[in-house]
DOPAFI-254392 format. One record per atom (N, C-alpha, C): residue number from 1; residue in three letters; chain; atom name; x, y, z. Coordinates in steps of 0.2 Angstrom, whole numbers. Layout:
BEGIN
<atom NUM,"ALA","A","CA",<X,Y,Z>> ...
% end
This chain:
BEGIN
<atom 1,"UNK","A","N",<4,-6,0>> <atom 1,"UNK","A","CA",<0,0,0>> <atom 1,"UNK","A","C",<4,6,0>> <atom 2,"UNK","A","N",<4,11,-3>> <atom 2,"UNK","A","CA",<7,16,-5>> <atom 2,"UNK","A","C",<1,22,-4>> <atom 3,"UNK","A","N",<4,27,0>> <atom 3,"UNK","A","CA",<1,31,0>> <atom 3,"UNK","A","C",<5,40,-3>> <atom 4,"UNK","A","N",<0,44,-5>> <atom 4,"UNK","A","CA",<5,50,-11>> <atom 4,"UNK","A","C",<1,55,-6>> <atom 5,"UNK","A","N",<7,60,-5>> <atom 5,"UNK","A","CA",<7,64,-1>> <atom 5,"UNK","A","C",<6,71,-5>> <atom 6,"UNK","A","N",<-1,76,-4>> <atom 6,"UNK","A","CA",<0,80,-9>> <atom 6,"UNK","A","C",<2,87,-6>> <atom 7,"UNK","A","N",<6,90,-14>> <atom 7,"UNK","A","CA",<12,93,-8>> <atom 7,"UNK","A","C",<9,101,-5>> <atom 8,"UNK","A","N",<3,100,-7>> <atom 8,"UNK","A","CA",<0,106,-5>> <atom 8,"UNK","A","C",<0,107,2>> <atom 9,"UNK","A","N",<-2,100,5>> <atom 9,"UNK","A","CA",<-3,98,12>> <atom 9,"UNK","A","C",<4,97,16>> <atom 10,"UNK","A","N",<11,97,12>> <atom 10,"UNK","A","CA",<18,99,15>> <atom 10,"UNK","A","C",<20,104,15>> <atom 11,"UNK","A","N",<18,109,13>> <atom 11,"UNK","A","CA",<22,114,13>> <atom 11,"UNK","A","C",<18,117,17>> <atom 12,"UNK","A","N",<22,125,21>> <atom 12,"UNK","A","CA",<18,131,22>> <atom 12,"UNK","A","C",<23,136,23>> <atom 13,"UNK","A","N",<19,142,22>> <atom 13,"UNK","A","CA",<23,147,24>> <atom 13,"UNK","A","C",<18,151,29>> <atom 14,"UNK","A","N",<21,156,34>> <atom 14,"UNK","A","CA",<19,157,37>> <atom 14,"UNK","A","C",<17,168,36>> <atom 15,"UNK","A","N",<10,167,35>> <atom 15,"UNK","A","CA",<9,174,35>> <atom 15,"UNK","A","C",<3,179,39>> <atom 16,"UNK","A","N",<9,180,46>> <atom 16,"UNK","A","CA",<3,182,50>> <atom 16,"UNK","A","C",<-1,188,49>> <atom 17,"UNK","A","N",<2,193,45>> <atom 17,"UNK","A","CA",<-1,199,42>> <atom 17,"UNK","A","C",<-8,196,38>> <atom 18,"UNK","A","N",<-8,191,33>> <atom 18,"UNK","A","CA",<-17,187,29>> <atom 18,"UNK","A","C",<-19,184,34>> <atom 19,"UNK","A","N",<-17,182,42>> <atom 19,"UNK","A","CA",<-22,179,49>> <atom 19,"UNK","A","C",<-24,184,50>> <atom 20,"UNK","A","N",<-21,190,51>> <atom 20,"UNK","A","CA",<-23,196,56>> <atom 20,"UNK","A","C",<-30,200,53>> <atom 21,"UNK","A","N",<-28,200,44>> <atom 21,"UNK","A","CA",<-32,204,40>> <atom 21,"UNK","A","C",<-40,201,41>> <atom 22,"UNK","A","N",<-38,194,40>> <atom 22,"UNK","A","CA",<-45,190,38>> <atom 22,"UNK","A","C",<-48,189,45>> <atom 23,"UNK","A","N",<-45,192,49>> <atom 23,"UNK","A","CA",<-48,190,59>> <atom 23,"UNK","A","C",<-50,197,59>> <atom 24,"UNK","A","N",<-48,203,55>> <atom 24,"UNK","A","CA",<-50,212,55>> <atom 24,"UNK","A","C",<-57,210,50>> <atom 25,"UNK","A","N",<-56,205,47>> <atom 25,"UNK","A","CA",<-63,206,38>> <atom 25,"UNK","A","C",<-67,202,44>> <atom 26,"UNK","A","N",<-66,198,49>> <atom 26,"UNK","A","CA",<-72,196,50>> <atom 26,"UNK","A","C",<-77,201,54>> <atom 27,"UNK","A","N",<-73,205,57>> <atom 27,"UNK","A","CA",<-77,207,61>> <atom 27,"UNK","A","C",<-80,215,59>> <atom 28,"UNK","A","N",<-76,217,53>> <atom 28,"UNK","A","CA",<-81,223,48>> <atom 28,"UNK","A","C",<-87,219,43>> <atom 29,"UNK","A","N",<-85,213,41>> <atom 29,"UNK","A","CA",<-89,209,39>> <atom 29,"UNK","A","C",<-96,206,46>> <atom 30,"UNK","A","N",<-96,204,50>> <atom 30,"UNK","A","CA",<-101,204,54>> <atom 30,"UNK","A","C",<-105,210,57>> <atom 31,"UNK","A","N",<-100,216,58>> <atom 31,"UNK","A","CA",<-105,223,58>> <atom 31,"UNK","A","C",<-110,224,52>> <atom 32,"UNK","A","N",<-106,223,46>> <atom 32,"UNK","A","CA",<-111,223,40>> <atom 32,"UNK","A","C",<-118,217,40>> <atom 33,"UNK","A","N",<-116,213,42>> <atom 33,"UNK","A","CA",<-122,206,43>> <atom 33,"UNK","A","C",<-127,209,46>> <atom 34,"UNK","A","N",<-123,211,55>> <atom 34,"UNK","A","CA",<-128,212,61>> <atom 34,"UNK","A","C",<-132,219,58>> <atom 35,"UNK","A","N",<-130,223,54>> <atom 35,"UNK","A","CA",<-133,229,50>> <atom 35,"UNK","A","C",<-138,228,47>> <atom 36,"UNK","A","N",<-136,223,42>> <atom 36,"UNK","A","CA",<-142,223,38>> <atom 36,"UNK","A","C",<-150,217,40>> <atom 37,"UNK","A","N",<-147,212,45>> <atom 37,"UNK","A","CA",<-150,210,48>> <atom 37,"UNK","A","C",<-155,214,52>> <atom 38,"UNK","A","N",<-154,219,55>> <atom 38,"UNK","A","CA",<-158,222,57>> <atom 38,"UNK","A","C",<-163,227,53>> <atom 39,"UNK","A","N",<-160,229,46>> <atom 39,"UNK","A","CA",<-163,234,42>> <atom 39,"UNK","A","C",<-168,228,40>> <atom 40,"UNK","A","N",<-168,223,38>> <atom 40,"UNK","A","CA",<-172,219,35>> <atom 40,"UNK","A","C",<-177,218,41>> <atom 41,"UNK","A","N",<-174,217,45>> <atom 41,"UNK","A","CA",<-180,217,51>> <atom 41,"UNK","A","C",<-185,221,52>> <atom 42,"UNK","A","N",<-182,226,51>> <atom 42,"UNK","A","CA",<-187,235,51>> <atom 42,"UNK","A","C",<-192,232,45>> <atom 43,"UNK","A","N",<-191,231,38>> <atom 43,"UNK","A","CA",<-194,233,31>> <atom 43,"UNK","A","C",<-199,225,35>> <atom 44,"UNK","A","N",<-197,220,37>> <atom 44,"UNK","A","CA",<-200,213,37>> <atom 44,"UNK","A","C",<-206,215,43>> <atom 45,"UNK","A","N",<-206,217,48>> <atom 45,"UNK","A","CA",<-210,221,54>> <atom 45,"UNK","A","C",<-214,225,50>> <atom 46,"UNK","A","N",<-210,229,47>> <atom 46,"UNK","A","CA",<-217,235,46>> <atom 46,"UNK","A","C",<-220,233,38>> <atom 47,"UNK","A","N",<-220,228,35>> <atom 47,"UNK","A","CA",<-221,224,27>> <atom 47,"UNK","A","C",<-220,230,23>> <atom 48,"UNK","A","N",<-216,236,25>> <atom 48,"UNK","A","CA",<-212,241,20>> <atom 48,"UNK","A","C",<-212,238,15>> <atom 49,"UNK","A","N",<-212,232,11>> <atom 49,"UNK","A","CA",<-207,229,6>> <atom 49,"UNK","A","C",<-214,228,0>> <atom 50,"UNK","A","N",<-221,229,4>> <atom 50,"UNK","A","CA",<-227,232,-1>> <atom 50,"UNK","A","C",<-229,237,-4>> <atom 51,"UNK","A","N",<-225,244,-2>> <atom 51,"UNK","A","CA",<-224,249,-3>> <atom 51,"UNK","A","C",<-220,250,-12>> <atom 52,"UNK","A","N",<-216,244,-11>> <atom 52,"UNK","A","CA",<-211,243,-16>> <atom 52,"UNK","A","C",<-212,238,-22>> <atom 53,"UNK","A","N",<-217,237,-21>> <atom 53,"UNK","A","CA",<-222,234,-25>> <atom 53,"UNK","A","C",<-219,225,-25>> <atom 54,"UNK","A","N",<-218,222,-18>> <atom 54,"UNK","A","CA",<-216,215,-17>> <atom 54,"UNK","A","C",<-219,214,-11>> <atom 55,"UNK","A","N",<-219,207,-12>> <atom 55,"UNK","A","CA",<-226,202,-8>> <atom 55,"UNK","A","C",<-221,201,-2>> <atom 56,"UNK","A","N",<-213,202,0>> <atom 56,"UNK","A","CA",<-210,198,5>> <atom 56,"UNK","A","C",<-204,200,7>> <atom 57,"UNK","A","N",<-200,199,10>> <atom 57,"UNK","A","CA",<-194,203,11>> <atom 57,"UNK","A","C",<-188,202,6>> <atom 58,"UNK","A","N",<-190,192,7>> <atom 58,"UNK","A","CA",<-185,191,0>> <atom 58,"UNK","A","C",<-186,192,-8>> <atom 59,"UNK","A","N",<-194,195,-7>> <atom 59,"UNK","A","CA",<-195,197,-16>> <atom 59,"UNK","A","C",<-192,203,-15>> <atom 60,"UNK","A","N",<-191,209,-11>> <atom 60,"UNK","A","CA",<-189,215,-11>> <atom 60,"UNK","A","C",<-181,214,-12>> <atom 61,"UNK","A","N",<-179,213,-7>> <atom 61,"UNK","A","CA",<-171,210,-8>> <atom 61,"UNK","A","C",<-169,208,-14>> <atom 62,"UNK","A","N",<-172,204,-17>> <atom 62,"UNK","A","CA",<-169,200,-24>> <atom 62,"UNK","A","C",<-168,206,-29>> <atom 63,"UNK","A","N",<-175,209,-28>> <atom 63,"UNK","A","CA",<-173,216,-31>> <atom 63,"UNK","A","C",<-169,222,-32>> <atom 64,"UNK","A","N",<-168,221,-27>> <atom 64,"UNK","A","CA",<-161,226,-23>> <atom 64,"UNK","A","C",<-155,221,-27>> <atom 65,"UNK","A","N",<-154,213,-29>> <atom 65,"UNK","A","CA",<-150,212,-30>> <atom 65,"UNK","A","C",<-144,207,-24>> <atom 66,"UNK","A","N",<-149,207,-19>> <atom 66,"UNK","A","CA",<-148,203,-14>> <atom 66,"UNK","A","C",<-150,198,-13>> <atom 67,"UNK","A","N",<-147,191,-11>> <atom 67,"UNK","A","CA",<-150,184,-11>> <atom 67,"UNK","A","C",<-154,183,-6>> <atom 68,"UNK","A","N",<-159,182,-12>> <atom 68,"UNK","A","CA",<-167,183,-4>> <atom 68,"UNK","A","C",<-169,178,0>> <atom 69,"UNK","A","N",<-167,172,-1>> <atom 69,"UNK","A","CA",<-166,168,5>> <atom 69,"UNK","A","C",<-159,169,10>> <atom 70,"UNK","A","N",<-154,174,8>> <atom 70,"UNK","A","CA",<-153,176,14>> <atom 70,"UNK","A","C",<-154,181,17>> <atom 71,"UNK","A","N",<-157,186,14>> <atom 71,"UNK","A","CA",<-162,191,17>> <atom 71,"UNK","A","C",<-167,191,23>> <atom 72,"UNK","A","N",<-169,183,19>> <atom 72,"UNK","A","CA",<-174,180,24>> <atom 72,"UNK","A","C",<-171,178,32>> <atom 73,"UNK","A","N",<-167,175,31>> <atom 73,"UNK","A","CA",<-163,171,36>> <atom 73,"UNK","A","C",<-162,179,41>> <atom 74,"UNK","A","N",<-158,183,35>> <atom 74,"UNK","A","CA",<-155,191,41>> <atom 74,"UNK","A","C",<-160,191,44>> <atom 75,"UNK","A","N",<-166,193,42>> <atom 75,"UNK","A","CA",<-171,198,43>> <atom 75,"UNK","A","C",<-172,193,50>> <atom 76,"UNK","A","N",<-171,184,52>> <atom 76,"UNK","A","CA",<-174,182,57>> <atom 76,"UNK","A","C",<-168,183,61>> <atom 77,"UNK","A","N",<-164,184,60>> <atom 77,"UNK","A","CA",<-157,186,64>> <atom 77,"UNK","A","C",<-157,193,69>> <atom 78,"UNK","A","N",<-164,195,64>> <atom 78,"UNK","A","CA",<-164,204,69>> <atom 78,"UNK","A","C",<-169,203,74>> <atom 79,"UNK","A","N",<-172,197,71>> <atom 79,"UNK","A","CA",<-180,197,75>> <atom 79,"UNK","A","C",<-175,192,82>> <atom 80,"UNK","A","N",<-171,190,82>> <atom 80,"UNK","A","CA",<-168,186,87>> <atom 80,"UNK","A","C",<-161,189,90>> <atom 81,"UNK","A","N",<-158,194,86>> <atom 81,"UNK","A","CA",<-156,200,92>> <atom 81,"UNK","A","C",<-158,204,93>> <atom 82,"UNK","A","N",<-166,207,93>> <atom 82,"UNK","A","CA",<-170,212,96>> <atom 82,"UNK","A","C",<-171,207,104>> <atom 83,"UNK","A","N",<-174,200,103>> <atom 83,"UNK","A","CA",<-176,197,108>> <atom 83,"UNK","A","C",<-174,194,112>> <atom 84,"UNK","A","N",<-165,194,111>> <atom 84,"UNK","A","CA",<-161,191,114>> <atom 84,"UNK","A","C",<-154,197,117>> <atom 85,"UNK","A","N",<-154,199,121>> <atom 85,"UNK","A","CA",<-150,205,122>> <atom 85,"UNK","A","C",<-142,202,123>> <atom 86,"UNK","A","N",<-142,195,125>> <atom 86,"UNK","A","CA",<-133,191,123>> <atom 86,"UNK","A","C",<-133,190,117>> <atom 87,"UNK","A","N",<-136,189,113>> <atom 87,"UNK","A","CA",<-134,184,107>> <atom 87,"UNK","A","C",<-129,189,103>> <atom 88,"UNK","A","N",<-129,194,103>> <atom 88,"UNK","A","CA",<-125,199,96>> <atom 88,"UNK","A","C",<-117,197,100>> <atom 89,"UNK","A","N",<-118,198,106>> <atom 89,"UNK","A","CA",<-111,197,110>> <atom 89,"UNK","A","C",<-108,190,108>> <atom 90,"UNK","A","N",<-113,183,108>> <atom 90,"UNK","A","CA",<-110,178,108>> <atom 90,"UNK","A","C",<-109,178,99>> <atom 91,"UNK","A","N",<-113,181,97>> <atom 91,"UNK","A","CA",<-109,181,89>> <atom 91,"UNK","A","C",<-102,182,88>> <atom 92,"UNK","A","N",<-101,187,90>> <atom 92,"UNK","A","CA",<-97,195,91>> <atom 92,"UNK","A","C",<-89,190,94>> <atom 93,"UNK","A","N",<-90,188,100>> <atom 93,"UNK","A","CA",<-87,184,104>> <atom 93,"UNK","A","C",<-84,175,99>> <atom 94,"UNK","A","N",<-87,176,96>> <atom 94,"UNK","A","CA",<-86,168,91>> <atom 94,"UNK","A","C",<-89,162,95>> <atom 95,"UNK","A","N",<-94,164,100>> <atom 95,"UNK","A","CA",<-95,158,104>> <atom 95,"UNK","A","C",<-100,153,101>> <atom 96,"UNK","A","N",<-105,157,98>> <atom 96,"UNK","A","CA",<-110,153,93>> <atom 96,"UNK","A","C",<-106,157,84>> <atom 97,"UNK","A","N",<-107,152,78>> <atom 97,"UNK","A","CA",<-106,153,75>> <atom 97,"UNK","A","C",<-113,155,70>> <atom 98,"UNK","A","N",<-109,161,64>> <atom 98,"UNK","A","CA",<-117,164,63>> <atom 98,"UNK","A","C",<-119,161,59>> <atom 99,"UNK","A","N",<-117,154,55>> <atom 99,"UNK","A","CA",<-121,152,52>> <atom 99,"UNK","A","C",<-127,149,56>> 
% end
């Protein structure tokens, strides 16, 4: 039995400055999430997304050019940090993950 080693998985180099960046992008990246999740929330609560001539928050979204199954998801992302006053922390903290 032979086993082939691929050499992607031998080698590395080390680049703390692309850990640091991509650990800086999470967390401007999750302000923009926690942001929009609750903007969706506002339009999902008050059915704002009628006015705009769409039946839902994920038809308004799609519209806008945003994927409207995950509009939908944000929008319940706002309705459950309105209701939960830790949760944004345990996001925020990496204790639960946002998916």
């Amino acid at each position: 039995m032979s086993i082939r080693v691929d050499q992607r998985t031998a080698h590395f180099e080390r680049d703390d400055e692309a850990l640091q960046e991509a650990r800086d992008g999470r967390a401007a990246w999750l302000d923009q999430q926690l942001e929009l999740a609750l903007l969706f929330r506002r339009i999902d609560a008050k059915a704002a997304f009628v006015s705009a001539g769409c039946s839902s928050i994920a038809s308004f979204a799609s519209h806008l050019g945003y994927d409207g199954r995950l509009a939908r998801e944000l929008a319940q992302l706002g309705y459950a940090l309105e209701a939960e006053a830790g949760f944004e922390q345990l996001l925020r903290g990496n204790e639960i993950g946002f998916a």
